[in-house]
C-alpha positions, 0 to 999 in steps of 0.5 A: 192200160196203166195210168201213172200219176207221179209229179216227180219228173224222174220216177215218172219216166222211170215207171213209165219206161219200165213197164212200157218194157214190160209191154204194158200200155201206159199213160203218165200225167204229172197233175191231177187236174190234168188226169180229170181232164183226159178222154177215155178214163174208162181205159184204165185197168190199173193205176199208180198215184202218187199220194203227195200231190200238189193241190190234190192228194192220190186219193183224193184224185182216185174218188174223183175219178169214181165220181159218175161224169155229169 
């Protein structure tokens, strides 16, 4: 499963879209927060974050995503 992390609607769908193509699984979020939120991150075997997020920047979001659940 990729996780695509973009906030630009466009390249999102496009990314998406492309490697859906491909034949990859494929999930796309726009905003962090909403990617902290997600059930099974454990799925994920690649990701493809945006640095330039709003309120959270791409690398920021991949160290907490690391971070052990509570």
């Amino acid at each position: 499963m990729i996780l695509v992390v973009e906030d630009d609607a466009a390249v999102r769908n496009s990314m998406k879209f492309s490697l859906e193509a491909e034949g990859y699984q494929v999930r796309a979020y726009s905003k962090a927060p909403d990617v902290l939120e997600a059930p099974d991150l454990s799925e994920i075997d690649c990701l493809v974050v945006d640095y330039r997020l709003e309120g959270m920047n791409g690398l920021e979001l991949v160290r907490q995503m690391k971070r052990p659940s509570p």
